[in-house]
C-alpha positions as CSV (number, residue, x, y, z in Angstrom):
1,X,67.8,-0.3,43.7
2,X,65.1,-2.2,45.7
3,X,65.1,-4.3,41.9
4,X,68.3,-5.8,43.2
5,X,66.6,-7.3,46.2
6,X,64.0,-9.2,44.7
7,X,63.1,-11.4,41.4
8,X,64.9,-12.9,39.3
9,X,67.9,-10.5,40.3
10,X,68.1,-11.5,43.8
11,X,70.1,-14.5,43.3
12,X,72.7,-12.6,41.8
13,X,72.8,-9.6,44.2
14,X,73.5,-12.1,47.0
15,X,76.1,-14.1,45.1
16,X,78.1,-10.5,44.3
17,X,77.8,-9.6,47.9
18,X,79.2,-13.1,48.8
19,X,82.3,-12.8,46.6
20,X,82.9,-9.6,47.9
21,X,83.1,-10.6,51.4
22,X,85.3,-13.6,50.5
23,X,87.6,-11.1,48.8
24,X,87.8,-8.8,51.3
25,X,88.3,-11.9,54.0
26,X,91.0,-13.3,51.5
27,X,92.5,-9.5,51.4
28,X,92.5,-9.8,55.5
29,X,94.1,-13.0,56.1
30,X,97.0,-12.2,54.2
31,X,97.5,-8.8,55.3
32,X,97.7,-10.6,58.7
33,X,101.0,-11.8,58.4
34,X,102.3,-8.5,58.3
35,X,100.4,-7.1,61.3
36,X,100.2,-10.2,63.5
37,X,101.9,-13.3,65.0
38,X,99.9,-16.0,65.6
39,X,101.2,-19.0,67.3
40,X,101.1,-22.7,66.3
41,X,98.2,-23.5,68.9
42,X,96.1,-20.5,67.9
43,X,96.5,-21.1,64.3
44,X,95.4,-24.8,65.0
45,X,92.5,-24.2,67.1
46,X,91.2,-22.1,63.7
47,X,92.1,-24.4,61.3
48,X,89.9,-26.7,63.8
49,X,87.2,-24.3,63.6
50,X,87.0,-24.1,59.9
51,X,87.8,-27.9,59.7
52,X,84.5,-28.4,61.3
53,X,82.5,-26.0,59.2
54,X,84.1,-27.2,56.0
55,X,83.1,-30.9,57.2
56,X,79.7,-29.6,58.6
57,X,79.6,-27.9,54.9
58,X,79.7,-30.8,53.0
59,X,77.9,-33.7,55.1
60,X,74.7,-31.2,55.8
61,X,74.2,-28.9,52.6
62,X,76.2,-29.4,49.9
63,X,75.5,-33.4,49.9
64,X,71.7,-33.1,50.8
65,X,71.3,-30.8,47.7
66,X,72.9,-32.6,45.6
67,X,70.6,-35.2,46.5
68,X,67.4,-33.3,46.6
69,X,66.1,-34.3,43.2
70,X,67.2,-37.7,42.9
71,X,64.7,-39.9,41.0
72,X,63.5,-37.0,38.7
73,X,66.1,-35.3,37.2
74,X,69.1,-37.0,39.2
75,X,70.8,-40.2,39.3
76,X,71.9,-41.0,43.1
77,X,74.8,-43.1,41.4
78,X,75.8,-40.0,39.6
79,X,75.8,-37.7,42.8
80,X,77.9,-40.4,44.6
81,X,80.5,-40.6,41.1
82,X,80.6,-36.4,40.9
83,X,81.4,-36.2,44.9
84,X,84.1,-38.9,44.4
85,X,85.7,-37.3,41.5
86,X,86.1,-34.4,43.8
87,X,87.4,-36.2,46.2
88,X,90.3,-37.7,44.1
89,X,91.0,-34.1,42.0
90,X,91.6,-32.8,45.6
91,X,93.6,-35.5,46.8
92,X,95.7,-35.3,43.6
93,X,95.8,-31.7,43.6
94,X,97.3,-31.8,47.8
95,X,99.6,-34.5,46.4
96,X,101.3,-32.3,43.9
97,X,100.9,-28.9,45.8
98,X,100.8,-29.4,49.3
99,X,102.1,-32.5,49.9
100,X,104.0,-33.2,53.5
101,X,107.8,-33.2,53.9
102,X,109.8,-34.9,56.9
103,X,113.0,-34.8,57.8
104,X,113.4,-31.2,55.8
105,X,115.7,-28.9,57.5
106,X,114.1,-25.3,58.2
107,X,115.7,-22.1,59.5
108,X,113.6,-21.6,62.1
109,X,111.2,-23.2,65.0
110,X,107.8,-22.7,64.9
111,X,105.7,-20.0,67.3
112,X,104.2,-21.8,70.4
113,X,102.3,-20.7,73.2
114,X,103.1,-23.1,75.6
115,X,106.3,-25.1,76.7
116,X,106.0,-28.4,76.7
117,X,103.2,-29.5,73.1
118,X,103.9,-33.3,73.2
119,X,105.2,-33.7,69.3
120,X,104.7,-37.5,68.2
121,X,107.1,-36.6,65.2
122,X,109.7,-34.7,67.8
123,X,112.6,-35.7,64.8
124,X,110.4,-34.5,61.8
125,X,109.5,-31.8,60.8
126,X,105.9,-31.5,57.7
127,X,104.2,-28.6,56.5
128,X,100.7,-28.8,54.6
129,X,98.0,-26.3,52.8
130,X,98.4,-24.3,56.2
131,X,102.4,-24.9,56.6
132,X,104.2,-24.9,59.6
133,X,108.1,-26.3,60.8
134,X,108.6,-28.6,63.5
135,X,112.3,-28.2,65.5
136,X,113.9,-31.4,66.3
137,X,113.9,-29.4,69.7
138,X,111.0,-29.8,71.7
139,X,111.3,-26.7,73.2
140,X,108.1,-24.5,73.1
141,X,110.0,-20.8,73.6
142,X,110.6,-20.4,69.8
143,X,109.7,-17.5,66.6
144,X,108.7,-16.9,63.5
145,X,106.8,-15.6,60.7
146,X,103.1,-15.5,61.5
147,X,100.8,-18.7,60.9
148,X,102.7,-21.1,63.6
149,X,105.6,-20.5,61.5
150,X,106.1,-21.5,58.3
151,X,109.2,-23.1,56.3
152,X,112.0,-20.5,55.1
153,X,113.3,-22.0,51.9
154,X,115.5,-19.5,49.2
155,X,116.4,-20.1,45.8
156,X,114.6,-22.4,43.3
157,X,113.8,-24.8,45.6
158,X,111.5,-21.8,47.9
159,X,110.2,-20.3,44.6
160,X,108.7,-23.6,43.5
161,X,107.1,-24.2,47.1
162,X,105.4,-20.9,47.1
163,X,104.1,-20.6,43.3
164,X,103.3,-24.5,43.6
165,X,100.7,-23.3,47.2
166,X,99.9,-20.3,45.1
167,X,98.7,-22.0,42.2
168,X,97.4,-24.9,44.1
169,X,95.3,-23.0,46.2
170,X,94.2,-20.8,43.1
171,X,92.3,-23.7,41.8
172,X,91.2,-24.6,45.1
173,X,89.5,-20.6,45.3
174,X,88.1,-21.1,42.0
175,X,86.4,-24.7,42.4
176,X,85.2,-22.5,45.5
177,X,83.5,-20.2,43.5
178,X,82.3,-22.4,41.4
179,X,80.6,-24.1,45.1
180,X,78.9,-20.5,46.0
181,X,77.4,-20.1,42.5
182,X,76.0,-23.2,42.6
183,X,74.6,-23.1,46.0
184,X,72.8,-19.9,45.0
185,X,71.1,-21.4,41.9
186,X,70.3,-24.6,43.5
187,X,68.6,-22.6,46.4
188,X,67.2,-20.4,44.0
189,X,65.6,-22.7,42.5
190,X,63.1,-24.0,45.6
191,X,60.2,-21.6,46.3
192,X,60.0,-21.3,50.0
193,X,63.7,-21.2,50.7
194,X,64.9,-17.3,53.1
195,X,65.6,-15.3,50.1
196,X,68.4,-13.1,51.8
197,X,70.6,-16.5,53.0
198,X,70.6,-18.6,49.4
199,X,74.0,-20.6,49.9
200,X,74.6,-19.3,53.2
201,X,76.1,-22.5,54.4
202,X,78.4,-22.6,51.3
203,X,79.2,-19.1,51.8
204,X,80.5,-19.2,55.4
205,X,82.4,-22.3,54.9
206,X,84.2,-20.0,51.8
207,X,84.5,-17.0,53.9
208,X,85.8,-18.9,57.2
209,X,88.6,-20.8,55.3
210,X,89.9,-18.2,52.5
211,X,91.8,-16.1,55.3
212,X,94.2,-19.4,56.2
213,X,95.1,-19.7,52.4
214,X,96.3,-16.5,52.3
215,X,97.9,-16.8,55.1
216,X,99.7,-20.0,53.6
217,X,100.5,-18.2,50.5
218,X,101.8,-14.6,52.0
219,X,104.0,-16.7,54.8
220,X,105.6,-18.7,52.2
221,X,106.6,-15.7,50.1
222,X,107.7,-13.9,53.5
223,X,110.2,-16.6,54.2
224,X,111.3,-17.2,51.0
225,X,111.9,-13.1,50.9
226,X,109.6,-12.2,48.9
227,X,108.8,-7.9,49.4
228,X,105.4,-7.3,50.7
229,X,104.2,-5.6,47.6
230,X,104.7,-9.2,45.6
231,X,102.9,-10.6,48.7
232,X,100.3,-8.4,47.9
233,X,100.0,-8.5,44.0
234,X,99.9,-12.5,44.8
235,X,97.3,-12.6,47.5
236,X,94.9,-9.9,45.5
237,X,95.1,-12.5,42.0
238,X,93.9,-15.6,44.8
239,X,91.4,-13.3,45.9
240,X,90.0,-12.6,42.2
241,X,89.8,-16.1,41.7
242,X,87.1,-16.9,44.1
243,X,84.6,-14.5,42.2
244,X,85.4,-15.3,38.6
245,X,84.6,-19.3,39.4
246,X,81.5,-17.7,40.6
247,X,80.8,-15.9,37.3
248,X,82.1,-18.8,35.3
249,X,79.9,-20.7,37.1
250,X,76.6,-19.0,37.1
251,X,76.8,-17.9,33.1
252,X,77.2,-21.6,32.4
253,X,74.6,-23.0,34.9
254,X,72.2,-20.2,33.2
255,X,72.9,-21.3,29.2
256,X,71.8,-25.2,30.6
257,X,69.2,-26.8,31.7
258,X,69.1,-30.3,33.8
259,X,70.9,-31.7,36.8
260,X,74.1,-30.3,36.0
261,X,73.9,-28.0,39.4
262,X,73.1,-31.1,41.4
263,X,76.1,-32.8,40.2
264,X,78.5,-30.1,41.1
265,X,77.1,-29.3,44.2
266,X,78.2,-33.3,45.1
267,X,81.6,-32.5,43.6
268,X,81.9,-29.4,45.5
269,X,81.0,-31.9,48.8
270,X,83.7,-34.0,47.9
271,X,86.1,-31.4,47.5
272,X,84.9,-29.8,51.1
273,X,85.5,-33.0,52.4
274,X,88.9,-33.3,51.4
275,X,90.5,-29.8,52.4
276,X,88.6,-30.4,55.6
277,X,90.4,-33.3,56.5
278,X,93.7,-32.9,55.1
279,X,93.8,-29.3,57.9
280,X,92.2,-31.5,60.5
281,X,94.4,-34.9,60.4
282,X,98.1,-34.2,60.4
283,X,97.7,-32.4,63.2
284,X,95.9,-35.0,64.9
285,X,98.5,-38.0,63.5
286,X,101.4,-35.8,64.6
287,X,100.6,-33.7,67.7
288,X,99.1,-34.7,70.8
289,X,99.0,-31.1,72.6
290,X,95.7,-29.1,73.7
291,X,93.7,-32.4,72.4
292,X,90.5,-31.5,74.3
293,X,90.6,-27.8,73.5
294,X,91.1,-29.1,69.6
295,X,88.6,-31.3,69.6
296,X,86.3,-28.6,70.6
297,X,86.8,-26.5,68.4
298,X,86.1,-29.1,65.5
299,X,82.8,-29.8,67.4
300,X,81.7,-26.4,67.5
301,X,82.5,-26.1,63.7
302,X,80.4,-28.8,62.9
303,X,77.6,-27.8,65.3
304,X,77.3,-24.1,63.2
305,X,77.2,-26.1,60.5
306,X,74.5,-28.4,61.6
307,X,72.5,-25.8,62.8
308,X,72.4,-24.2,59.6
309,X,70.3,-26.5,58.7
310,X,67.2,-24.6,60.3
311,X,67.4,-21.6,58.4
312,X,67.4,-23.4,55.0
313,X,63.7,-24.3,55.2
314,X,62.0,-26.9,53.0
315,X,65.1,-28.9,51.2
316,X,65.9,-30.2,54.9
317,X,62.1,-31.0,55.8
């Protein structure tokens, strides 16, 4: 037992822990929706939250890593080219699956904790990786699913919406597992790093932000009627995906040799980058409610994520 806690085996022990917990937080979030209701402020004062850790993520560990060996085994111009490319996969990937849609009629107003949220868009209505419906009314005493509400659609139309988040987001947990195996490795890799918090950064990101795609993915099946046992069967595949990127990951990164981890640790930055902002931006272009207490939030995201920093020794010093 105490083998799994040190050596060569310790990389992996941690990286099975991590999955498990992302599984289990994945499992959580979309069980939520059927315990739950959380309103359109609260669920944007978390997405702000994670926002910042995501963006925290990226800019402070996955980028610096990526960069730690340049000018012996790593081209700067090819970390830049690998965070770029996932940058633009991301991008394309929101474009197809999560794109925003005004003007759509929805059967129902979205779950607000206050009356009077100043809507910029008070006509329009969008919804995004973390979907919610706007009313044309700007009244705040409105219901709905859990997650702030999200956009009731039936027939083909709904069933392409949901499996379109599902699968999108499927890829997303993947490339995310992909992010956690590399993280390990690359930590794993410097003598003098904490042994028990190899990736920790990645990891919390991962952990913090798996819960709100579940909850995207269970809402969306809710409204569209889904029965809570499809919910389920749905949300427990997402979940597997997070720990066979890992796998994919690490049995790969182990059969090479070279900069390879570098690389898609800076393609991993640029997909942080990209979810972070596209949760942190509509709301900011389209809403101009609880701005202070938002903006907190995202500061305090990015603070844990800074301060992360000191516990990951010598590839910061």
């Amino acid at each position: 037992m105490l083998a799994l806690f040190s050596g060569p085996n310790l990389p992996i022990t941690i990286l099975v822990a991590y999955c498990v917990a992302v599984v289990v937080a994945s499992l959580a979030g979309g069980g939520i929706t059927q315990r739950l209701r959380i309103t359109h402020t609260g669920m944007q004062h978390i997405i702000s939250l994670v926002g910042g850790v995501m963006l925290g993520t990226a800019v402070f560990h996955l980028l610096p890593h990526a960069l730690h060996d340049v000018g012996r085994t790593v081209s700067v111009d090819n970390v830049m080219l690998a965070m770029m490319l996932g940058i633009v996969m991301m991008f394309a990937m929101l474009r197809l699956f999560h794109h925003h849609h005004h003007g759509e009629q929805t059967a129902f107003q979205p779950t607000c904790d206050h009356e009077d949220h100043d809507h910029d868009h008070a006509e329009h209505s969008h919804d995004h990786g973390h979907a919610h419906a706007h009313a044309d009314s700007g009244s705040g005493d409105h219901s709905g699913p859990a997650a702030g509400g999200h956009v009731k659609k039936s027939g083909i139309g709904g069933n392409a919406k949901w499996l379109g988040v599902l699968l999108g987001l499927t890829i997303h947990t993947l490339i995310d597992g992909v992010t956690l195996a590399a993280a390990v490795m690359m930590d794993a890799s410097h003598p003098g790093r904490s042994s028990l918090l190899l990736g920790f950064g990645a990891f919390l990101a991962v952990f913090l932000h798996k819960p709100l795609d579940a909850i995207s993915i269970t809402s969306l099946m809710a409204a569209n009627g889904k029965s809570e046992s499809a919910r389920r069967i749905a949300n427990f595949a997402f979940a597997l995906a997070c720990p066979l990127g890992a796998a994919l990951c690490y049995a790969g990164l182990s059969l090479t040799a070279g900069p390879a981890v570098a690389y898609l640790l800076a393609f991993s930055a640029g997909v942080f980058l990209c979810i972070a902002l596209s949760d942190l931006l509509p709301e900011m272009e389209f809403h101009s409610h609880d701005r202070f207490s938002l903006t907190s939030m995202l500061l305090l995201g990015l603070i844990a994520a800074w301060l992360l920093r000191f516990l990951e020794g010598d590839l910061h010093g």
